[in-house]
Phi, psi and omega in degrees: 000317175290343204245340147336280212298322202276327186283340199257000166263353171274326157307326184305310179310280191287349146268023163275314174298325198272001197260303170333310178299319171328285196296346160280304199306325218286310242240343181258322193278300213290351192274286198264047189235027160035061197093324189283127189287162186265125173295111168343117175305133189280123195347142143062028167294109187284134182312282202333328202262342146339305165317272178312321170287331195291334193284301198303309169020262195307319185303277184349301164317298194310321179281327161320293170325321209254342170289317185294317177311329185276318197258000100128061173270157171285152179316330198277022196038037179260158196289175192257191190271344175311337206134183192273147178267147191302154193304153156272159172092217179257176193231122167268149173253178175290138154107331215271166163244148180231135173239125194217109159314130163222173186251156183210104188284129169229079147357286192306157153316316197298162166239148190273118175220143168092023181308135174236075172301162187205143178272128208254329190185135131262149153276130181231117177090342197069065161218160177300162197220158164273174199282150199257340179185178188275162170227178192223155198231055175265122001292161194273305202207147174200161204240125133280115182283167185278146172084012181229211179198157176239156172279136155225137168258149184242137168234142185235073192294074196302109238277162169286331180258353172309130192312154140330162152138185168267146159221171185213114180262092181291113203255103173274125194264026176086142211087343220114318229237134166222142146229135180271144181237131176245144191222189189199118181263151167211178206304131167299309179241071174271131170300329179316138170276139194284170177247000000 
């Protein structure tokens, strides 16, 4: 009987942390995300898969933040009085392939298994687009153990006529959890060096 009351006040525990971890990750994605509203939590969203969208997120922001500063853009990403400001992220030529390493992270206790990425929406300019190129996923689907992170690479095989411009590729990995990878195509026989 004592050691029930104890496993269900130690259940109790780790689910008040992990809903507390929600609401910081929650509360870390909307500080850096610069204005930008935030997308609705997806139905029946588990604190753990909270965790993981608001985080991956928030890394997203972050990295947006450390790129505008670098291209000497103000952080909130508005534009200066100079012009439209250069794309962010890295840069394809047509025709060309972008390869973008990511970490894909597991916080939570649980282990994250059958994460499958997929492409969720593109952008060009910010407005929706047709796919700019084909994409690719290695690994095609993976299991995160808790507390630990797995690699995924992204490939973006880019068409020979895909317009110039910024695009943004929204990637959903299952759970709850999206990332975006943001780029810049520019002309095949552009002097600009690809990233």
């Amino acid at each position: 009987m004592a050691q029930d009351s104890l496993l269900k006040g130690v259940g109790r525990l780790i689910g008040t942390a992990t809903e507390i971890g929600a609401a910081v990750a929650g509360a870390v994605d909307r500080a850096t995300a610069g204005g930008r509203e935030l997308p609705p939590a997806p139905a029946g969203e588990t604190p753990v898969g909270a965790i993981i969208r608001h985080g991956v997120s928030a890394a997203t922001n972050v990295v947006r933040h450390i790129v505008a500063a670098a291209q000497g853009q103000p952080a909130g990403g508005a534009v200066s009085a100079g012009g439209p400001p250069p794309p962010a992220g890295p840069r394809v030529r047509q025709g060309g392939e972008l390869r973008v390493p990511l970490s894909i992270e597991n916080p939570g206790q649980a282990r994250m298994t059958g994460l499958a990425p997929a492409v969720a929406a593109w952008l060009r300019d910010g407005v929706a687009s047709p796919a700019a190129g084909a994409v690719r996923f290695v690994p095609e689907r993976l299991d995160v153990e808790p507390r630990d992170f797995e690699k995924l690479t992204v490939f973006v095989d880019v068409d020979e006529d895909t317009p110039p411009g910024s695009y943004r590729l929204d990637i959903a990995l299952g759970q709850g959890a999206e990332v975006s990878i943001a780029f810049a195509v520019v002309p095949g026989d552009s002097d600009a060096p690809p990233a």
